[in-house]
C-alpha positions in Angstrom: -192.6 40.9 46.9 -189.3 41.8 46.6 -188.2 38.8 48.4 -190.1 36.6 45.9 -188.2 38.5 43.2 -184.6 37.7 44.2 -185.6 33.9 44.4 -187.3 34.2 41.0 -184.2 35.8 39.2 -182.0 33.2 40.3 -184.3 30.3 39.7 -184.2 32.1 36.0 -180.6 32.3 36.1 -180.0 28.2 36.2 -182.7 28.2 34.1 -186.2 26.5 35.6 -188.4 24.5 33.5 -190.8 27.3 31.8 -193.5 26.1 33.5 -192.1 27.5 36.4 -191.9 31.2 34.5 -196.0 30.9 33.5 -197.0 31.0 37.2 -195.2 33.7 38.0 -196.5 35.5 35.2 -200.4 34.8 36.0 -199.4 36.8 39.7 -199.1 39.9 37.6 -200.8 42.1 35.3 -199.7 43.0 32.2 -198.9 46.4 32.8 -197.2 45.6 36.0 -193.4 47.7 35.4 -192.3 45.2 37.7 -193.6 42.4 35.3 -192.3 44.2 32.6 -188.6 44.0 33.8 -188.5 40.4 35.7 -189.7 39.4 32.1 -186.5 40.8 30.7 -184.0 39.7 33.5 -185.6 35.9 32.7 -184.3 36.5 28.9 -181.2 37.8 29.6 -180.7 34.8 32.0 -181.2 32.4 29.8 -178.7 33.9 27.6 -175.6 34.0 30.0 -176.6 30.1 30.3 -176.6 29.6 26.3 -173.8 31.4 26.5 -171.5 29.2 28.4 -172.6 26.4 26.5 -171.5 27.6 23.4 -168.1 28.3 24.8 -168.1 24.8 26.4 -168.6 23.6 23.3 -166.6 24.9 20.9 -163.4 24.5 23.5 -164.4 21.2 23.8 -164.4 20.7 19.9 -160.9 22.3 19.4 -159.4 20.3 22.3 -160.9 16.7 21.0 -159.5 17.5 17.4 -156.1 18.2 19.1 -156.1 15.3 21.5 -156.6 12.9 18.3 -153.8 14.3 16.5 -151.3 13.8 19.9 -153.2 10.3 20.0 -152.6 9.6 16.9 -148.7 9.9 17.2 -148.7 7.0 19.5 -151.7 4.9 18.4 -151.5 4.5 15.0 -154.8 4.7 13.3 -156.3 6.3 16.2 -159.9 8.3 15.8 -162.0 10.0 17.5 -165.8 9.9 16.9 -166.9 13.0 18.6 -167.2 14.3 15.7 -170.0 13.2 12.5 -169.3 12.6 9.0 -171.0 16.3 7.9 -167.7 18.2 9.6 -164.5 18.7 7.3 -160.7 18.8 9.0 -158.3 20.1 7.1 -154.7 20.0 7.8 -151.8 22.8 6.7 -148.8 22.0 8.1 -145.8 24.5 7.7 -142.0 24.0 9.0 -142.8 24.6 12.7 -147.2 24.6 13.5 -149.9 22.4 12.0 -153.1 24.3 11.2 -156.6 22.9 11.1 -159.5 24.1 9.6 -162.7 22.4 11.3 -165.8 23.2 8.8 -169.5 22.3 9.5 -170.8 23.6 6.0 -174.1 25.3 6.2 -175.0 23.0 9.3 -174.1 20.0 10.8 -175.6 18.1 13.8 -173.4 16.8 16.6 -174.5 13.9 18.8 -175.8 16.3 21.4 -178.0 17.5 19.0 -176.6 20.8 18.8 -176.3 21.8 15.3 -173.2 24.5 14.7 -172.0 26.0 10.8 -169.1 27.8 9.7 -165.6 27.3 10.5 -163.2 27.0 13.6 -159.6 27.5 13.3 -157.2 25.7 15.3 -153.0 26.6 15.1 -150.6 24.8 17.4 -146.8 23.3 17.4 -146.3 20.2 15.0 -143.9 18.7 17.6 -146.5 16.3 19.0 -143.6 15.1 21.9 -143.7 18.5 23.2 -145.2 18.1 27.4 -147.4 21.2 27.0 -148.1 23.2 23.6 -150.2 26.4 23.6 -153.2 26.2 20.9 -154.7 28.9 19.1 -158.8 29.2 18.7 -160.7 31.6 16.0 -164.2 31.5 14.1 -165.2 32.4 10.8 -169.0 32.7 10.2 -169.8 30.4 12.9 -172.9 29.7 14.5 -174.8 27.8 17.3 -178.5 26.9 17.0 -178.3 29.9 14.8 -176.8 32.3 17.5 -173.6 33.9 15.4 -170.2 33.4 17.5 -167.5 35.5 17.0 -163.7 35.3 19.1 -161.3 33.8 20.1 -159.6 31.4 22.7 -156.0 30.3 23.7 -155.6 26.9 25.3 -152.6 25.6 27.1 -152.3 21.8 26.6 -150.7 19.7 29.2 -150.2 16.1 28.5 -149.7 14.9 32.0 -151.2 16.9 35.2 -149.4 16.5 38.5 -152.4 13.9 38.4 -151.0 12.0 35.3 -154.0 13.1 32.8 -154.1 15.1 30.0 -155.9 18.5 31.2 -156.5 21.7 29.2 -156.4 25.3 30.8 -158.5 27.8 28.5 -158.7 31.7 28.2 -161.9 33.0 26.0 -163.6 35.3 24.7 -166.4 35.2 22.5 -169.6 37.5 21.7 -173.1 36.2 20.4 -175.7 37.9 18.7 -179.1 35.8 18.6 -181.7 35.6 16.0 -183.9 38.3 17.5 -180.7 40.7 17.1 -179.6 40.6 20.9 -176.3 40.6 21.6 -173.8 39.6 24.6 -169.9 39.0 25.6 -168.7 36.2 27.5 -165.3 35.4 28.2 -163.4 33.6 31.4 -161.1 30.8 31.9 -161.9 27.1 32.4 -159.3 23.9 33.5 -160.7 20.5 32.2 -158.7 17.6 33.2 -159.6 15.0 31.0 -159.9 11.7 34.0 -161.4 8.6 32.2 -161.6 7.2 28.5 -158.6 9.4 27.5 -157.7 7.7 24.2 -160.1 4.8 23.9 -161.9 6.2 20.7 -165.2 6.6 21.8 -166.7 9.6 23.2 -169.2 8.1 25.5 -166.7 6.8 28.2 -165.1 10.3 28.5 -165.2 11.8 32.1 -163.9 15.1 32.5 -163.4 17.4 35.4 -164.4 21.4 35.1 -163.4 24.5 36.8 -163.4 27.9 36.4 -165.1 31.5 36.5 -167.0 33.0 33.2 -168.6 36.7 33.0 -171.4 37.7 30.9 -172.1 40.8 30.1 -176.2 41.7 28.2 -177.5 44.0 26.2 -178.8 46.1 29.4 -175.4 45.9 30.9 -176.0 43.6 33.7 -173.0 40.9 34.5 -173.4 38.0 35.5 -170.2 36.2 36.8 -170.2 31.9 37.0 -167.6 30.5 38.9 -167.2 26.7 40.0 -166.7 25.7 43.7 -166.7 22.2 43.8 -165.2 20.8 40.7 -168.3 19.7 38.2 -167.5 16.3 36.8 -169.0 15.7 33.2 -169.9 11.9 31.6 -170.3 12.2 27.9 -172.5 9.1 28.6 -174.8 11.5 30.5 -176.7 14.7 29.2 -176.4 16.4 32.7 -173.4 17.6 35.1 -174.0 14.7 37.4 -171.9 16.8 40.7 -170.0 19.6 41.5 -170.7 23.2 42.7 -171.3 26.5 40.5 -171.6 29.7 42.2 -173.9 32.0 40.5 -173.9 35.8 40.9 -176.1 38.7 39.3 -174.7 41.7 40.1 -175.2 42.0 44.2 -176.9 38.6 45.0 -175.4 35.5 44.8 -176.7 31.8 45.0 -175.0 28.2 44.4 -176.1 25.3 43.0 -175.2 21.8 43.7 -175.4 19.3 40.8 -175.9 16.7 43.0 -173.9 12.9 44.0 -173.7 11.7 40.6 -176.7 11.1 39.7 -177.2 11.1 36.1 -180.6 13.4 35.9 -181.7 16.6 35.0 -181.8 17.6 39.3 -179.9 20.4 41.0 -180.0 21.9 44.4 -180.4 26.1 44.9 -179.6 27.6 47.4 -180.4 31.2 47.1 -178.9 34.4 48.9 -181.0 34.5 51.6 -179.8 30.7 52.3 -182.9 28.8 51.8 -183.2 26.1 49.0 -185.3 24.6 46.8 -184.5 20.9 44.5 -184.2 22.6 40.5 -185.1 21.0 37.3 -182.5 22.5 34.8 -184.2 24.2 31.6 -181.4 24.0 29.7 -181.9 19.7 29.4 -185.7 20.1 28.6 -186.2 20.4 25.2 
């Protein structure tokens, strides 16, 4: 049993269809202890995962809203459409930074279909020659899927890697409290390196490359710590991670998961600590 345990958290932790979560429930009673606290662990999963999508994704946003303003200095008329119509940028600029205020009103809808409200501030250098600028992240009643974000992040901008693309390197960290009144911290670093599309305008031939290491720390005090391997390469044109490697650890097991040969689908390989694995369907795409 405990065996079957282990393999079950970490199935929850990169987040199995649910279907997967009823059967093991109808192996149990309902005032099984055990039961009672794998039930638990399989929320608190889920969260760390939400978790590092809601940083992706508002790093992501600040970053876009800064590459169209360096864009913009060299392509005149240059913009972005990551961004719909419902979200409001306004620009401050003073003698030496420009400031942006991004605000999604009471709820806006992004293409991903992720729908976010509030405000994020973005602060940075108005010298848009400069090689690398630092930029300067922090919310105001903000929200995703109606968890409420608060934090901050700092993101050193390069223009040109060693690689000749733009890349971003990212510290952050951000707490969440979800409808239900659970709450979490998640912060870590992440280095995207922006490799195809990089000023064409349209989001959906973006490809970026992602690594780094995030830790998220529940309610109950568990931590669970996310770090890439292999670097995960992301195609706006696709909903999924189509390759790379994230190592996944809950406090003294650890498994990996491949994402795969670039494969646009929803499939992952998990491989769990005691080495066997199994071929995944990500939760976190079924909706």
């Amino acid at each position: 049993m405990k065996k079957r345990l282990k393999k079950m958290n970490f199935a929850a932790l990169v987040l199995l269809a649910p279907i997967f979560f009823a059967s093991c429930d109808r192996d149990e009673t309902a005032d099984d202890p055990i039961q009672e606290q794998q039930t638990f662990e399989v929320a608190e999963l889920q969260a760390s995962d939400e978790s590092e999508q809601i940083s992706e994704e508002i790093l992501s946003i600040g970053e876009d809203v800064y590459a169209t303003d360096e864009i913009s200095v060299s392509s005149k008329g240059y913009a972005s459409d990551f961004l719909p119509d419902c979200v409001t940028i306004t620009t401050v600029v003073t003698d030496s930074t420009k400031e942006k205020t991004i605000d999604f009103g009471e709820g806006c809808e992004l293409p991903n279909g992720n729908i976010l409200s509030g405000i994020i501030y973005l602060s940075y250098l108005k010298d848009m020659e400069m090689a690398s600028k630092s930029l300067s992240l922090s919310l105001e009643n903000f929200t995703f899927n109606g968890v409420a974000v608060e934090g901050s992040a700092s993101i050193e901008r390069v223009r040109s890697n060693e690689n000749g693309n733009p890349q971003s390197d990212a510290m952050a960290d951000f707490s969440g409290t979800w409808p239900d009144g659970t709450t979490a911290s998640f912060n870590g670093n992440r280095t995207r390196e922006w490799i195809e599309g990089f000023g064409s305008g349209f989001w959906g031939d973006n490809v970026f490359l992602i690594t780094g290491k995030a830790t998220y720390v529940g309610q109950q005090g568990n931590t669970h710590v996310r770090e890439v391997i292999t670097p995960l390469r992301r195609e706006m044109a696709c909903r999924f991670i189509v390759s790379g490697v994230l190592e996944i650890s809950r406090n003294d097991l650890t498994a990996s998961l491949d994402f795969g040969d670039g494969t646009c689908d929803a499939k992952g390989e998990l491989t769990y600590p005691d080495g066997s694995t199994e071929e995944i369907f990500l939760r976190r795409f079924l909706k």
